[in-house]
C-alpha positions in Angstrom: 0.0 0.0 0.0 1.4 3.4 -1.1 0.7 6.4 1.6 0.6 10.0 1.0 0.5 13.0 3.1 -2.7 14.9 3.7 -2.2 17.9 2.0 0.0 19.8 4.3 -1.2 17.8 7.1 1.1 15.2 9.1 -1.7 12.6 8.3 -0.1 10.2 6.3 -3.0 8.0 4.5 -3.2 4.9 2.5 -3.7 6.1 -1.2 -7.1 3.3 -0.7 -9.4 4.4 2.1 -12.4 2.9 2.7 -15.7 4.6 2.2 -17.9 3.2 5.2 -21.4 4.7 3.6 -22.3 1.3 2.9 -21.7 -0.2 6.3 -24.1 2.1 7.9 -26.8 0.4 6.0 -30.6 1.8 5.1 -32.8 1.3 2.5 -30.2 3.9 -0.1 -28.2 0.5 -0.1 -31.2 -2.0 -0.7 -30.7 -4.3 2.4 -29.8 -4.7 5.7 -26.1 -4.7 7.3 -24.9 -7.1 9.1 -22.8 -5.2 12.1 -20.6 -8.5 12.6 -19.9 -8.6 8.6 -19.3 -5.0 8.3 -16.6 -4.7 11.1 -15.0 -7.6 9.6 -14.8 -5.4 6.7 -13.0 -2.7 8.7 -10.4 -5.1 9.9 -10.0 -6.8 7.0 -9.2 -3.2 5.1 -7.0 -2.6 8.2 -4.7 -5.7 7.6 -5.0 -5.0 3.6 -3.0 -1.8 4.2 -5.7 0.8 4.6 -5.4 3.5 7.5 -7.9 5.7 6.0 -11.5 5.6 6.7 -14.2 8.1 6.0 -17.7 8.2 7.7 -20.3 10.5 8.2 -23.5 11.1 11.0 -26.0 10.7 8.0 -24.3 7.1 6.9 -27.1 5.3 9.1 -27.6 8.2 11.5 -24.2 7.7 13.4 -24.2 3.8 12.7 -21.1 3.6 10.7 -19.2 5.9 13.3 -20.2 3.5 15.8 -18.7 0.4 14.1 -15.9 2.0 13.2 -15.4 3.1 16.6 -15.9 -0.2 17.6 -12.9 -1.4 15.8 -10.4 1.7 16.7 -10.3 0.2 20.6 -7.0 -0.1 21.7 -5.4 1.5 18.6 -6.6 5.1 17.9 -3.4 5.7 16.7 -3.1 3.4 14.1 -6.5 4.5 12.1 -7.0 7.9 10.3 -10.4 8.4 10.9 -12.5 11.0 8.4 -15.9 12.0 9.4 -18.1 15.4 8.7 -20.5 18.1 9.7 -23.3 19.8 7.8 -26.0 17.5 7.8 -28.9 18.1 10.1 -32.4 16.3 10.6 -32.5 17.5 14.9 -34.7 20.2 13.5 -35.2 22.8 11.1 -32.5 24.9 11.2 -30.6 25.3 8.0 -31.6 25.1 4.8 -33.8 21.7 3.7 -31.5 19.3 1.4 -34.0 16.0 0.7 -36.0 13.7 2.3 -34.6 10.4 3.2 -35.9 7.7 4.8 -38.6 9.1 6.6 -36.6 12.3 7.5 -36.1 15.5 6.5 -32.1 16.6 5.5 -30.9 20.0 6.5 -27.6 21.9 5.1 -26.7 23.4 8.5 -22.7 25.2 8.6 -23.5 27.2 11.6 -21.6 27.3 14.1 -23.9 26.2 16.8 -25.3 22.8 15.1 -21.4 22.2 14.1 -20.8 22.5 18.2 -23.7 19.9 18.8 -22.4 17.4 15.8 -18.4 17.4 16.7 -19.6 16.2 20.1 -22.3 13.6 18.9 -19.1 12.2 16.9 -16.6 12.2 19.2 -19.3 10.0 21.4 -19.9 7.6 18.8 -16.4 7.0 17.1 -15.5 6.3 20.9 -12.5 8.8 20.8 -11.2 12.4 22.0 -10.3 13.5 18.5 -11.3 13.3 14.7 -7.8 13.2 12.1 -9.9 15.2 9.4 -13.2 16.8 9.8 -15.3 17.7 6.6 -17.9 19.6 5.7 -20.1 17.0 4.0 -21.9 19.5 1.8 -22.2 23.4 1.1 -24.5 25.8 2.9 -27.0 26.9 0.6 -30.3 29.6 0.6 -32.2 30.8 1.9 -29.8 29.9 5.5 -26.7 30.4 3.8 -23.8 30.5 7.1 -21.2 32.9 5.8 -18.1 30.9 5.1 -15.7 32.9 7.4 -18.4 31.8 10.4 -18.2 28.3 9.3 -14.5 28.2 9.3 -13.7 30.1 12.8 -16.0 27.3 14.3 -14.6 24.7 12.3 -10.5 26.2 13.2 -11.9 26.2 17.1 -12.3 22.7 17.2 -8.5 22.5 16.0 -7.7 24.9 18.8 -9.4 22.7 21.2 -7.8 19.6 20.2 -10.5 18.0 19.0 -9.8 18.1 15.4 -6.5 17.5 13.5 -6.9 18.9 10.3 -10.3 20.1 8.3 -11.4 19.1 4.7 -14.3 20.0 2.3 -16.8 18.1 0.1 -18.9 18.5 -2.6 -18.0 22.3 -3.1 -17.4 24.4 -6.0 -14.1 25.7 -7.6 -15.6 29.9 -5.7 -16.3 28.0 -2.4 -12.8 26.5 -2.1 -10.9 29.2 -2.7 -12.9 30.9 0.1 -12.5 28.0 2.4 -9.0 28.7 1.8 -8.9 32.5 2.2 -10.3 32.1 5.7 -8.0 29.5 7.2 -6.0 26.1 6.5 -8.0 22.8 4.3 -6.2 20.2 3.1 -8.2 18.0 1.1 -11.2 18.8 -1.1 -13.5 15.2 -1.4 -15.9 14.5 -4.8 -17.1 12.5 -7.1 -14.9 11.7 -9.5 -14.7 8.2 -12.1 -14.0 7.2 -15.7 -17.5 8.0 -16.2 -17.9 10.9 -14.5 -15.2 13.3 -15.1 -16.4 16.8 -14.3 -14.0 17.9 -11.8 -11.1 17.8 -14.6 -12.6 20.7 -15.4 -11.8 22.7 -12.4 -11.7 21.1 -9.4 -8.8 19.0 -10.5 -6.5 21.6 -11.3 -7.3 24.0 -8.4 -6.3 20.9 -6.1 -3.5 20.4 -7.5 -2.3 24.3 -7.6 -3.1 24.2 -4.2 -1.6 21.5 -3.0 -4.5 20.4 -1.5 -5.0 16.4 -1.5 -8.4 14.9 -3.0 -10.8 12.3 -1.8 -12.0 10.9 -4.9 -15.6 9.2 -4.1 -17.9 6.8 -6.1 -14.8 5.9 -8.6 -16.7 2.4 -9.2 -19.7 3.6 -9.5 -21.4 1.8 -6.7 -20.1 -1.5 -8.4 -20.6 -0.8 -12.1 -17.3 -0.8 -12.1 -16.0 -3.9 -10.6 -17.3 -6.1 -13.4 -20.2 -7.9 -10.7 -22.5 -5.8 -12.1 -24.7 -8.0 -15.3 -27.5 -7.4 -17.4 -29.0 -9.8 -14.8 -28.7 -7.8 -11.7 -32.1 -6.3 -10.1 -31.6 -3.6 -7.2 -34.5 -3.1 -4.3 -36.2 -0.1 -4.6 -35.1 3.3 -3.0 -31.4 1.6 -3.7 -29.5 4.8 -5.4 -28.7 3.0 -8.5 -32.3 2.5 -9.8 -32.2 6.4 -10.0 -31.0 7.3 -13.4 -30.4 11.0 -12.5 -27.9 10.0 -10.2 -26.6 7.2 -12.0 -27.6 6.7 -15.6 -24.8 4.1 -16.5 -27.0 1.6 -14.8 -29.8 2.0 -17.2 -30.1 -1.3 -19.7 -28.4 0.3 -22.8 -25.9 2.2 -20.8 -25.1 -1.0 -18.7 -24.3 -3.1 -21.5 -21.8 -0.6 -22.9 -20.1 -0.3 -19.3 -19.6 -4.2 -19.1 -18.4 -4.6 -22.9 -15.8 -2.3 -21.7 -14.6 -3.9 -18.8 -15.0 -7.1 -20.6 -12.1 -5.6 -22.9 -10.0 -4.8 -20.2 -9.4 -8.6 -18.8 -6.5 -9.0 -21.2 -5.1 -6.1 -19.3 -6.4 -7.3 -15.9 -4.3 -10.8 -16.5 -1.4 -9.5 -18.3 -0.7 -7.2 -14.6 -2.0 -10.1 -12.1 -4.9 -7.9 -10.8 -8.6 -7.7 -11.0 -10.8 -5.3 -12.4 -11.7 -3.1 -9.4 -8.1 -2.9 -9.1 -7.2 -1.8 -12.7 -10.6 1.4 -12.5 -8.9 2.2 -8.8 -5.4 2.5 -10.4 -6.3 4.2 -13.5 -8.0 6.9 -11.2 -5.0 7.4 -8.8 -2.8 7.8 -12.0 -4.9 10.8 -13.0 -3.6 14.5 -12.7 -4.6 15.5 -9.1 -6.1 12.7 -7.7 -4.3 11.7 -4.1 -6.7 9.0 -2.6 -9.3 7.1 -3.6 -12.5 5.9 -1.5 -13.7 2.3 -1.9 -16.9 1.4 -0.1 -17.3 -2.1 1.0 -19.7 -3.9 3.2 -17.9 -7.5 3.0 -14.4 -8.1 3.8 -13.5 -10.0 0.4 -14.5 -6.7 -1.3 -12.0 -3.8 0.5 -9.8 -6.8 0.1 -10.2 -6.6 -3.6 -9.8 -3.2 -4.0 -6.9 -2.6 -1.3 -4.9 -4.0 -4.1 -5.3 -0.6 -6.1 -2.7 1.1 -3.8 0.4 -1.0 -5.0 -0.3 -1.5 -8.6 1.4 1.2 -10.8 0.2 1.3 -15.1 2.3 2.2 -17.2 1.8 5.0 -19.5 0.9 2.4 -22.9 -1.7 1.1 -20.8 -3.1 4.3 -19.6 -3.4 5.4 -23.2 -5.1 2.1 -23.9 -7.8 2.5 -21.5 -8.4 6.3 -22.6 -9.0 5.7 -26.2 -11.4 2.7 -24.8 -12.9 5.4 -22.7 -12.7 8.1 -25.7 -14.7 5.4 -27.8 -17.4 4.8 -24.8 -18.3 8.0 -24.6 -21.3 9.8 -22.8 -24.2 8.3 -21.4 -27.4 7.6 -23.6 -30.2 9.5 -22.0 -34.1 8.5 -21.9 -33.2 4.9 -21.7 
């Protein structure tokens, strides 16, 4: 496993983390979690190589903090834990997001809410200090918390110990730069795969001027990627990949294309020893910019397969390879 620096942090984190969205379970994920499968999943990740995981309080309402801090006993040290802020459903402050689940979402950055959250953490993560805290999304109208407020709460929490370093998510190239202007971030975390390459636009480049590290989320695509997904497969309903505006690739036409492609790349996968999971993950950590990756997993045989991503290195005829394959797939079809 290869381990970088956290922008101008200390934290040094596998290049692999593990996305533990999954593990916190709900109906966005079409089934129930098994706790005792899940944390096998964190300590399987954790003997693969991988340090880094990132949570949130909305992945199951604090149930994936609580499993990972089940795991972290005894050695806090060893785990770079990631978790966020910004996310609300105590009341109505903020601004409403979505409904999920029977709830109703709030983007709350103010400094109060933040004060409540950082402590809720902290409870259930079992520990007296968060490695990188996030803001999981934006603050938006009409309750829209003024950066600069957002940030001296956010820097306090450093003050106070309780917070190593701070990080972003889901913002846009004006947002950083005034996260920036108002005090120290060192990662930026987004979506970012093969098929869904917007932040080269931007975001990409800013990160990289910056020096700033990114978290690069949903790089399989919820599976699409890791060649498990067939024509065959049938998802529960409310699971996020039945909705095409979030993920059109799974629709029928689209998904056949996807799996002709990875069914290209299996020559590639054999002539390098690794599987195809492996060969999407290394592809995006050989892209301008890109520091770390985030895998989700809810069995222990899948971090495994991916945790191989952070030691395999392509070289640049194969990187042209899969571009031109990736040139030739194109966009997705839409109304299908």
């Amino acid at each position: 496993m290869k381990y970088l620096k956290l922008g101008s942090s200390e934290l040094n984190a596998s290049v692999v983390g593990m996305g533990a969205w999954a593990i916190g379970g709900g109906a966005s994920w079409g089934s129930h979690v098994d706790d005792d499968l899940a944390v096998q999943t964190i300590e399987k990740a954790f003997d693969s190589g991988i340090n880094f995981f990132d949570t949130a309080p909305g992945y199951g309402w604090g149930h994936s903090e609580k499993l990972l801090g089940r795991v972290i006993q005894g050695r806090r040290d060893q785990f770079l834990i990631a978790t966020k802020c910004g996310l609300w459903w105590e009341d109505q402050r903020g601004s409403f997001f979505t409904n999920l689940e029977g709830r109703a979402i709030y983007r709350s950055l103010r400094p109060d809410t933040i004060a409540i959250e950082i402590e809720r953490s902290l409870k259930n993560l079992n520990t007296d200090y968060i490695d990188l805290y996030q803001i999981h999304w934006p603050a938006t109208e009409p309750e829209n918390t003024p950066i600069a407020e957002t940030m001296q709460a956010l820097l306090k929490l450093v003050d106070e110990g309780k917070v190593r370093a701070l990080g972003v998510c889901n913002v846009t190239t004006d947002e950083l730069r005034q996260y920036l202007d108002c005090g120290q971030i060192v990662s930026d975390q987004f979506r970012y795969s093969m098929l869904s390459r917007e932040a080269e636009q931007e975001i990409l480049p800013l990160c990289r001027q910056r020096g700033l590290s990114t978290l690069t989320y949903m790089s399989l695509e919820q599976g699409l990627l890791t060649g498990k997904v067939t024509m065959e497969s049938v998802f529960e309903e409310g699971d996020f990949r039945t909705n095409a505006a979030w993920n059109p690739w799974y629709s029928t036409m689209n998904r056949r294309r996807v799996i002709d492609l990875l069914e290209g790349w299996k020559p590639l996968c054999d002539q390098l020893n690794c599987n195809l999971p492996q060969l999407v993950l290394a592809w995006t950590l050989a892209q301008a910019g890109v520091t770390h990756v985030l895998a989700g997993a809810r069995r222990p045989e899948q971090i495994e397969q991916t945790a191989g991503a952070g030691e395999l290195s392509l070289n640049a005829e194969i990187l042209e390879q899969m571009d031109r394959d990736l040139t030739t797939l194109g966009a997705p079809e839409t109304n299908v």
